[in-house]
KENUDREN-432828 format. One line per 3 residues: their letters; for each residue z, y, x of C-alpha. Coordinates in steps of 0.05 Angstrom, whole numbers. Each point is the difference from the previous one (the first is absolute). Layout:
! KENUDREN-432828
a	Z:Y:X | ... .
***
This chain:
! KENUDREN-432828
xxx	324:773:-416 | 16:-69:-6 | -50:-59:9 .
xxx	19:-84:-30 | -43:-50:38 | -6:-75:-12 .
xxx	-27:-40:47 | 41:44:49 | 21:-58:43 .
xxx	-73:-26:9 | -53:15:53 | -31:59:-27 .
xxx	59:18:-48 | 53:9:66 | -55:45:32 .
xxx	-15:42:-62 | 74:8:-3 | 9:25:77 .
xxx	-49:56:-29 | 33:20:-50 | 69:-9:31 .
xxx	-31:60:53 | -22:36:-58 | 69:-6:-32 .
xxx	31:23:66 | -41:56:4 | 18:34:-71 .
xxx	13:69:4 | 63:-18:-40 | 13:-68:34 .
xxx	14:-33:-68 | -62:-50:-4 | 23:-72:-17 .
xxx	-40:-57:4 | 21:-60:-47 | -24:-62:19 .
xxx	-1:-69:-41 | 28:-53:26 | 18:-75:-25 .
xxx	40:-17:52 | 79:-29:6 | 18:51:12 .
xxx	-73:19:35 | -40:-29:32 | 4:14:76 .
xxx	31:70:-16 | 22:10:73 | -61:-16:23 .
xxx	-31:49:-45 | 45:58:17 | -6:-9:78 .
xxx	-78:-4:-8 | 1:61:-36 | 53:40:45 .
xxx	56:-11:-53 | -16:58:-40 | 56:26:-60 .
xxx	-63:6:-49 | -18:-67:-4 | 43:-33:-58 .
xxx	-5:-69:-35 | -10:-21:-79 | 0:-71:-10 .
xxx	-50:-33:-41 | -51:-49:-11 | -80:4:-8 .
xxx	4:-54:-56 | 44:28:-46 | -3:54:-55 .
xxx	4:67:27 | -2:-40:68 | 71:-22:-9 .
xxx	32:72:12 | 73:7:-36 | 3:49:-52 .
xxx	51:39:31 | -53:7:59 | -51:22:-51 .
xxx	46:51:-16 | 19:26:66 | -65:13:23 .
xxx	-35:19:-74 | -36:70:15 | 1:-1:70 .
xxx	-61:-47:29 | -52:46:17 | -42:-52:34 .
xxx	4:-74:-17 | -37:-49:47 | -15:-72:-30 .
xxx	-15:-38:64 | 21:-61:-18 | -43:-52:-13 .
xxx	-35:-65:29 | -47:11:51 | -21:-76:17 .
xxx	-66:-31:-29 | 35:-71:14 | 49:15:-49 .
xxx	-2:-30:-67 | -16:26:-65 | 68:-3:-30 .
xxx	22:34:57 | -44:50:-1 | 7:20:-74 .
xxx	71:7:3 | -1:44:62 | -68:38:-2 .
xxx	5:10:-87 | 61:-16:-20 | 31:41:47 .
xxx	-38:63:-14 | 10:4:-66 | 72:-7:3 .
xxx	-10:58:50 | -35:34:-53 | 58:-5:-49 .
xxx	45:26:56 | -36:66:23 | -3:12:-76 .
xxx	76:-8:-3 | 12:41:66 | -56:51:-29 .
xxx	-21:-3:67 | -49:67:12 | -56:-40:40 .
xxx	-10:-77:11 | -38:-22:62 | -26:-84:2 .
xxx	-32:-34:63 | -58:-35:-26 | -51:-26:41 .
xxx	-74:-4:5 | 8:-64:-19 | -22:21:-69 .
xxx	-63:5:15 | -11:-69:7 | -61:-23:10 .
xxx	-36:66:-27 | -64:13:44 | -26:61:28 .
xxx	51:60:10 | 63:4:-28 | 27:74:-27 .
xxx	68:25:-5 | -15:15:-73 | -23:-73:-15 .
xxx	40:-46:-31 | -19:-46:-55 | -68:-11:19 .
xxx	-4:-77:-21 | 6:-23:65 | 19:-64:14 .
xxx	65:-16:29 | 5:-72:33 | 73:-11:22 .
xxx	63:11:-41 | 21:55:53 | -59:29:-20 .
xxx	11:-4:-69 | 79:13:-7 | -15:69:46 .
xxx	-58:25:-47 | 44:-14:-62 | 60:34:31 .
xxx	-44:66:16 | -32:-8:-85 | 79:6:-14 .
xxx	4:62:49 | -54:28:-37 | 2:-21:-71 .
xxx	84:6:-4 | 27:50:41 | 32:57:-35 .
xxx	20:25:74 | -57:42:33 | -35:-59:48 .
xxx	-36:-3:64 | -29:-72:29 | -4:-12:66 .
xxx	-51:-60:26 | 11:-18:75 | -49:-49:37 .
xxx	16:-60:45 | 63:38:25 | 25:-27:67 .
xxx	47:23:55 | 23:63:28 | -61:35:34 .
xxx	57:28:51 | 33:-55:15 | -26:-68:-21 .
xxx	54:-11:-56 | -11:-57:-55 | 52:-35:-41 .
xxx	-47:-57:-16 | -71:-36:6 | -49:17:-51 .
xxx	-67:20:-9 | -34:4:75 | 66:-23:37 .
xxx	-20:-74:-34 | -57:-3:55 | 37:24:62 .
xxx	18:-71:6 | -71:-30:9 | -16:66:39 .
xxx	59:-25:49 | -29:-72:8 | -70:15:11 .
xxx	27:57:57 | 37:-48:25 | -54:-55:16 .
xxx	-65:43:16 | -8:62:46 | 3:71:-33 .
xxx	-83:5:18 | -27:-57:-35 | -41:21:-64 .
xxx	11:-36:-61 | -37:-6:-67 | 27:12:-67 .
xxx	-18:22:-76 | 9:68:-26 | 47:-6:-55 .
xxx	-2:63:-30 | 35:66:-8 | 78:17:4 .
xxx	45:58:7 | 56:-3:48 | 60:59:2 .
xxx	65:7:38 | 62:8:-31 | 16:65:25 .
xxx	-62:32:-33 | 13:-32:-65 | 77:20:1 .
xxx	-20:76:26 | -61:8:-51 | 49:-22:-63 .
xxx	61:51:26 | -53:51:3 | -40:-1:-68 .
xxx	64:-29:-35 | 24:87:20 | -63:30:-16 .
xxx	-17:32:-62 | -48:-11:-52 | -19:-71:21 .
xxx	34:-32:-62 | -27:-62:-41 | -50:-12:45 .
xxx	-17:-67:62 | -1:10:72 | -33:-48:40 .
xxx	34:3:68 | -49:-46:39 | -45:14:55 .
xxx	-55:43:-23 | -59:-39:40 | 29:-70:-7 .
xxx	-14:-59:52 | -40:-57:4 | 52:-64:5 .
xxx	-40:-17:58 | 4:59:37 | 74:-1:-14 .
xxx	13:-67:26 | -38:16:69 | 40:64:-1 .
xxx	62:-36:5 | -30:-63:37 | -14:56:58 .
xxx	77:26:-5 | 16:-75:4 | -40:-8:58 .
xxx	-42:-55:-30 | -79:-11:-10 | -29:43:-54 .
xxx	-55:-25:-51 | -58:28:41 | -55:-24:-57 .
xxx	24:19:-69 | -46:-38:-57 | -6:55:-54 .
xxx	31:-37:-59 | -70:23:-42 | -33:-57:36 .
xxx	65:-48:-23 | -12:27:-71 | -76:-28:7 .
xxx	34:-68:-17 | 1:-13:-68 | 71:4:-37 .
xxx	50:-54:9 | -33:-40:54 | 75:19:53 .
xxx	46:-12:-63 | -40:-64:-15 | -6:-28:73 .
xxx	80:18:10 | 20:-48:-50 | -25:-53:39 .
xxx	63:-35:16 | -16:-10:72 | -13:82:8 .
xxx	58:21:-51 | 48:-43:54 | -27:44:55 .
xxx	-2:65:-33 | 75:-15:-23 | 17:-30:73 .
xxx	-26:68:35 | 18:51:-43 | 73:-35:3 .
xxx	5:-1:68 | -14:73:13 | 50:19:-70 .
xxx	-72:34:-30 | 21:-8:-84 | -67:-28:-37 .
xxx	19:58:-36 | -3:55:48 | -74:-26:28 .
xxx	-26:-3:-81 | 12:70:0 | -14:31:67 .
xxx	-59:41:-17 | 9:57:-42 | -57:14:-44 .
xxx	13:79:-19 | -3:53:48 | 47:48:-14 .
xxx	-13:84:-9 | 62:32:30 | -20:76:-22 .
xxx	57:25:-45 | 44:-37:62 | -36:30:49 .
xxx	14:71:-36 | 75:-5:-23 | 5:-19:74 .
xxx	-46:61:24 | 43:42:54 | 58:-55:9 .
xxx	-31:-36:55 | 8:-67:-34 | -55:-32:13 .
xxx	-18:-81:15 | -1:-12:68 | -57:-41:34 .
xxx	14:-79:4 | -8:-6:63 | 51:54:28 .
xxx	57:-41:-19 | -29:-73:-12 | 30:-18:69 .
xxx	69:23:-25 | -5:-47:-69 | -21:-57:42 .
xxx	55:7:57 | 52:12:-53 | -25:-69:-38 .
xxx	2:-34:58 | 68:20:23 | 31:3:-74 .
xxx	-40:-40:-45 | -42:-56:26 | 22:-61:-38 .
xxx	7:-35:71 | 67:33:16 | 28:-33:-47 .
xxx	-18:-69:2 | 54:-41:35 | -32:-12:69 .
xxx	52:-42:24 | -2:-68:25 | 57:-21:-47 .
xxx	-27:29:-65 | -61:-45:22 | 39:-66:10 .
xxx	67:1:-18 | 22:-52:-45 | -75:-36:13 .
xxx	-12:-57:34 | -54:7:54 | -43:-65:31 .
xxx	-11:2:67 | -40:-45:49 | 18:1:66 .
xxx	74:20:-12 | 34:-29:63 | -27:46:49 .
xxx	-34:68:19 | -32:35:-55 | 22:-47:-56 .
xxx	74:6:29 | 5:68:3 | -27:12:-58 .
xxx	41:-44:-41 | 69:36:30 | -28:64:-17 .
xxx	-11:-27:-79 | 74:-32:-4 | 27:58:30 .
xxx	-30:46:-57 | 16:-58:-63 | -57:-40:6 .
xxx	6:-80:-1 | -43:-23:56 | -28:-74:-11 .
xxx	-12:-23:72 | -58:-43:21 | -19:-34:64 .
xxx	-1:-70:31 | 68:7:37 | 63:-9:-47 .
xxx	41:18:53 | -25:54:19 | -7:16:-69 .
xxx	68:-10:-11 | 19:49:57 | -36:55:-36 .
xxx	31:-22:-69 | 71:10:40 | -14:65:34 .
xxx	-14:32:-73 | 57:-34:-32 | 49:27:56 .
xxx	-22:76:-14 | 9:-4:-81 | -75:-27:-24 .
xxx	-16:-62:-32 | -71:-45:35 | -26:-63:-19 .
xxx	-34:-42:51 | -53:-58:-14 | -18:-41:54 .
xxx	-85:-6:-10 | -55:-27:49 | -55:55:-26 .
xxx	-61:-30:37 | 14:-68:-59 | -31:23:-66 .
xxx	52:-56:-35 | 61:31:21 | -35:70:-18 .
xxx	1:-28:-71 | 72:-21:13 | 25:65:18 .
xxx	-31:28:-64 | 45:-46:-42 | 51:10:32 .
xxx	14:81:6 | -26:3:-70 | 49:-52:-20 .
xxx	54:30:29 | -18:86:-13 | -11:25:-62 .
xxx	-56:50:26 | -38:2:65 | -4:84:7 .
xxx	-41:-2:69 | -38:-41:50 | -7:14:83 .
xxx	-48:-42:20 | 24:2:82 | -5:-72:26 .
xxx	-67:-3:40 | -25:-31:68 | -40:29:50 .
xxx	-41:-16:52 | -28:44:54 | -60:-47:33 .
xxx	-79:22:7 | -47:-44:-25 | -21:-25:61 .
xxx	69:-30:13 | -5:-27:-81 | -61:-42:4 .
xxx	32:-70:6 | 68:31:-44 | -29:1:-74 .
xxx	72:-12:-17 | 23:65:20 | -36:31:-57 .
xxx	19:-54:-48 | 75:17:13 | -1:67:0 .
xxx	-39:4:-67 | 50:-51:-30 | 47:45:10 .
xxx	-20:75:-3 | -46:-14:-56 | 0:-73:-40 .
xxx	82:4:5 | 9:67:-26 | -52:4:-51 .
xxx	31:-61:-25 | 71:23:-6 | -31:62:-37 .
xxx	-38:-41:-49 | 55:-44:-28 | 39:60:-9 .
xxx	-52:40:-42 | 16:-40:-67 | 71:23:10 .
xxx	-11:68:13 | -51:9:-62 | 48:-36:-48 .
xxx	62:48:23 | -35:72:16 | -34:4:61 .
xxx	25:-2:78 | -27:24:66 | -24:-32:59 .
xxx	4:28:67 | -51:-41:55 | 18:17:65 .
xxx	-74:-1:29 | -25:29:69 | -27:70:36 .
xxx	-46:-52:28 | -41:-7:-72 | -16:76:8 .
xxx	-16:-1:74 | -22:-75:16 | 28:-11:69 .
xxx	-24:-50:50 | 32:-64:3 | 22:5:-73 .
xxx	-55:-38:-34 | 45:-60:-28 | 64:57:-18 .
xxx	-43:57:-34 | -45:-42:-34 | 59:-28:-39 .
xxx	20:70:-18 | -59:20:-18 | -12:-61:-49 .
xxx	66:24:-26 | -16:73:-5 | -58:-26:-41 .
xxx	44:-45:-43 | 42:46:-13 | -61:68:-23 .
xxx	-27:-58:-48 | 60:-16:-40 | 32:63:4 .
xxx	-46:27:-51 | 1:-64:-42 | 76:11:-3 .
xxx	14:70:-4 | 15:-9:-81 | 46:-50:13 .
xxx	37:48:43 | -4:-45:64 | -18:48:60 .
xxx	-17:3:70 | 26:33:61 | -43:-23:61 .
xxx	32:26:74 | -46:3:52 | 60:-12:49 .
xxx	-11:29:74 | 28:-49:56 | 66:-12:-11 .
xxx	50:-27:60 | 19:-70:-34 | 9:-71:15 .
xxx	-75:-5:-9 | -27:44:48 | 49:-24:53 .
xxx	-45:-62:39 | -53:59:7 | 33:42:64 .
xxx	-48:38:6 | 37:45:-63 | 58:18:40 .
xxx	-32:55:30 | -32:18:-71 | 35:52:-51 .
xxx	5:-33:-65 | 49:9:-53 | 66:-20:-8 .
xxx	23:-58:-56 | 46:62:-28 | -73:47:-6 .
xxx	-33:-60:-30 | 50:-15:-47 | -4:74:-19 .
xxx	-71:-10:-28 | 21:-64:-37 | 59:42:-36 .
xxx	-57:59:-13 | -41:-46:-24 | 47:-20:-48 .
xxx	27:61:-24 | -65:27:-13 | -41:-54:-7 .
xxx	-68:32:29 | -66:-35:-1 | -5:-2:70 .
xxx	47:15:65 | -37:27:67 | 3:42:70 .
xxx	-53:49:16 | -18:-55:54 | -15:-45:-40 .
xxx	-41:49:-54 | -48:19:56 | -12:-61:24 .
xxx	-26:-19:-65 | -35:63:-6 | -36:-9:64 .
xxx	-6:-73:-26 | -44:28:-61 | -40:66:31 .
xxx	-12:-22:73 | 6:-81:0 | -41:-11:63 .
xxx	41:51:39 | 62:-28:-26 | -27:-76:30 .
xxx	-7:38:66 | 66:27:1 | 27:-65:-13 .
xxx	-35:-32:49 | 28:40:47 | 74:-15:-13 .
xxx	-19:-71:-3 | -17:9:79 | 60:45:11 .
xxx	49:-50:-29 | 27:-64:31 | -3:-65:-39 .
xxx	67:-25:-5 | 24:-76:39 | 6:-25:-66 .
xxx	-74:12:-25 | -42:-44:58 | 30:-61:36 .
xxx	-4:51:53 | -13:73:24 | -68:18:-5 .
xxx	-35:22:52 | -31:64:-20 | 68:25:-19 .
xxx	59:22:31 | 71:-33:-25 | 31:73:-6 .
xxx	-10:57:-35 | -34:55:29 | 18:69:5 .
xxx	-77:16:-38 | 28:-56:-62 | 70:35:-2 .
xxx	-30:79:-9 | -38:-34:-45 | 50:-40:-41 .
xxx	44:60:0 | -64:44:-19 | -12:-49:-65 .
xxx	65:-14:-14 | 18:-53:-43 | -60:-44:1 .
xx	2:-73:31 | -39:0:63 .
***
């Protein structure tokens, strides 16, 4: 017996062909052959192939090509294997609704009836096409294996070019026929196994975010979107080996999907749960969405406003417009001549959620887009110049070596030039390039100066760290007669910065976007004592920075705002207290600057810092409490009264440093 397969090299062509090769090595007279079609030069990933398939000697290679007449195959071919196809296989096709129509006619029509022409020329005894029951379109109610023509519409070209490629199956085949029509066919029920992401795969993504940033238990609410079918590989491959051998099944459909179907939102929380992620715990039947009359969704999504969104989202998790258009199947399928040229095999579809955990862990190891985006700090930056305030020490510093060292340009600001111009040296000694200019950032004039000159002299401003700020760590009963405290520490942290960001804005529209990284404080989240002057600057620029964010998100100008932890710097130095607190390096904080950076995340916190604002917004009174009581535990510093106060003691206590260690991070 000898079998010719095209679309042997594909997902469910290389896993038909591992049937048949077992078949073939199982002969009684051992001299099965299987003939696959190939375009490679010579073929494509032969080796490969072989080894997958335990480098049988039945397996051997005809070149051709799908497009062609007779699909390509030289004559003398023809003639060598004329008479001796008992089973030819037409796998190859499209299987991608993003694909375009040209495309899909040549692959899907074109190349069936040339395979038409060449079964006829091989007089091939039986002729076996995988269809799918994507030919059914948009029929409604239940689908039969003896339907085909039934006026349905079909609304996608994929739709189209498959139903037309089955009418030339039907209407043209002098070669005895049987169709095959597989659901939503995804991985290897056994082991995970998927060559690419399509149909359910495309929300694995969004299923991974929302796992990531809520707890498995919370409920959440979604619409019903309908019906779909959903079949592993291995059942499709192992139902078409089987009735492709059985007799007395010829010219007639197959539908190899699962006979009871499954609502898409039943699906999704099956694989949320494998995920470990919330599931949809409220399902709105999509009846009730029907209720609203026709073309109210398409009409509100062309909204320009909404069509940005829907584009931005679906983007961002790599869900095709596509792909969500046609989510819900409207036929159900009936599965009874399957179901009985299958009778006594033990083929049978397995139950989604028996191997859901499998597809997921196999995406998420194999397949998630993530692990392939280039993560690094230099992919970020290099060749890019990056602005940063605060350059000649600590955070600003480190940070900056860290850019030159992976090909960024750092431009350098602070008041100092020579320190400045130590920092410009230290890079240039290892191999990176720095700029340095020399700005007093608490005088809006020389803010404005600065802007003309770094856009005078770079092309391109790629990023912005925000990191110069001031702090002062003084109650308010020690700030009652020193007004000016708060005035410099707002010029600063807040008038300074927001400044620098607004004269850069018309550059940054006008030459595709940038992003901004503001170094803000743990303290906006948790509200320390003694902070009033410091965290009220951050907050005003924490709420600077929410309000234009979504003005600007068209222009491509984003945000990253850090919620830095104490960090041991210049700054915190006249405040001696700290030495006997934990707090994070200049190399750790420079770590979330570069993270910030490369990923460019909305916002940048500690769990410290998230329940403090948590307990800030369910239990506020508590929270004042709390507070309170650090405010007693901790010493004012020398430098916050004319002199100590006496209802404090000048040290820290052993009570202030469990604590500090207890919350650490947060400015006490």
């Amino acid at each position: 017996m000898a079998y010719l397969v095209t679309g042997g090299t594909g997902f469910l062509g290389k896993r038909l062909v591992a049937r048949l090769i077992e078949r073939a090595k199982a002969s009684a007279n051992g001299e099965d052959d299987v003939y696959l079609l190939t375009m490679g030069a010579p073929y494509d990933d032969v080796d490969a192939l072989l080894a997958w398939w335990g480098h049988p000697d039945c397996v051997h290679f005809v070149r051709g090509n799908i497009t062609q007449p007779q699909l390509g195959v030289a004559d003398e071919d023809v003639d060598r294997l004329r008479g001796k196809i008992d089973h030819f296989f037409h796998l190859a096709a499209i299987y991608d609704m993003r694909a375009s129509e040209e495309a899909n006619v040549e692959a899907n029509v074109g190349g069936t009836r040339h395979m038409l022409a060449l079964a006829k020329d091989l007089q091939a005894r039986r002729l076996h096409l995988t269809s799918s029951v994507a030919i059914a379109g948009n029929y409604e109610g239940f689908f039969r294996e003896d339907m085909f023509d039934e006026g349905q519409v079909l609304p996608t070209s994929y739709h189209r070019t498959k139903w037309e490629s089955e009418r030339l199956v039907r209407t043209e085949s002098e070669v005895p026929w049987r169709v095959y029509r597989p659901g939503i066919v995804v991985g290897d029920s056994r082991t995970g196994q998927m060559d690419k992401i399509d149909g359910p795969y495309y929300f694995f993504k969004a299923i991974q975010r929302i796992g990531h940033y809520l707890p498995e238990w919370i409920p959440l609410a979604g619409p019903e979107l309908g019906w779909t079918n959903i079949v592993p590989v291995d059942f499709v491959t192992s139902a078409m080996d089987h009735i492709a051998h059985q007799p007395d099944l010829d010219n007639r459909a197959f539908h190899l999907t699962d006979p009871k179907g499954i609502r898409v939102g039943e699906s999704l929380n099956t694989f949320a749960k494998a995920a470990h992620a919330p599931q949809m715990g409220l399902r709105i039947d999509k009846r009730i969405l029907d209720m609203i009359p026709k073309g109210v969704f398409s009409m509100l999504l062309q909204i320009p406003a909404l069509k940005y969104v829907r584009r931005d989202i679906l983007a961002d998790l790599g869900i095709p417009e596509s792909v969500l258009d046609n989510l819900d199947l409207k036929p159900r399928f009936d599965t009874r001549d399957a179901e009985a040229a299958l009778a006594g095999s033990g083929i049978s579809v397995p139950p989604l959620d028996s191997y859901a955990g499998l597809l997921y862990d196999y995406w998420q190891r194999h397949l998630d887009p993530d692990l392939f985006k280039d993560r690094s700090l230099a992919g970020a930056v290099r060749g890019k110049t990056v602005l940063i305030t605060g350059g000649s020490s600590g955070i600003g510093k480190t940070s900056a070596l860290r850019i030159a060292e992976a090909g960024g340009i750092p431009l350098l600001v602070a008041r100092t030039e020579s320190k400045l111009q130590e920092v410009k040296t230290e890079i240039e000694g290892a191999g990176g390039v720095a700029k340095i200019y020399p700005t007093d950032l608490t005088s809006l004039e020389e803010i404005d100066d600065l802007v003309k000159r770094v856009l005078a002299e770079n092309a391109k401003i790629d990023f912005l760290v925000n990191n110069a700020g001031r702090s002062i760590r003084r109650g308010i009963m020690h700030s009652l007669d020193r007004f000016d405290g708060y005035e410099r520490t707002m010029q600063l942290n807040y008038f300074g910065t927001i400044r620098l960001i607004i004269g850069l804005i018309p550059h940054w529209r006008n030459t595709g976007g940038g992003h901004v990284v503001n170094v803000s404080s743990i303290g906006v989240q948790t509200n320390p004592p003694r902070f009033s002057a410091y965290v009220a600057s951050k907050a005003a620029l924490d709420g600077f920075t929410d309000c234009v964010s979504s003005e600007l998100v068209h222009h491509k100008i984003t945000f990253t705002t850090i919620h830095m932890p104490l960090v041991r710097t210049p700054m915190i130095g006249p405040t001696k207290i700290y030495d006997a607190f934990p707090a994070l390096t200049p190399d750790e904080a420079a770590d979330l600057v570069t993270t910030a950076i490369r990923t460019k995340p909305k916002e940048i916190n500690t769990r410290t810092g998230t329940f403090g604002a948590a307990m800030g917004a369910l239990a506020p009174k508590l929270k004042d409490q709390i507070l309170n009581m650090a405010y007693k535990v901790f010493p004012d510093s020398t430098a916050a009264a004319t002199g100590p106060s006496p209802d404090q003691p000048t040290q820290p206590s052993n009570e202030a440093k469990a604590l500090a260690h207890l919350m650490k991070g947060v400015y006490w």
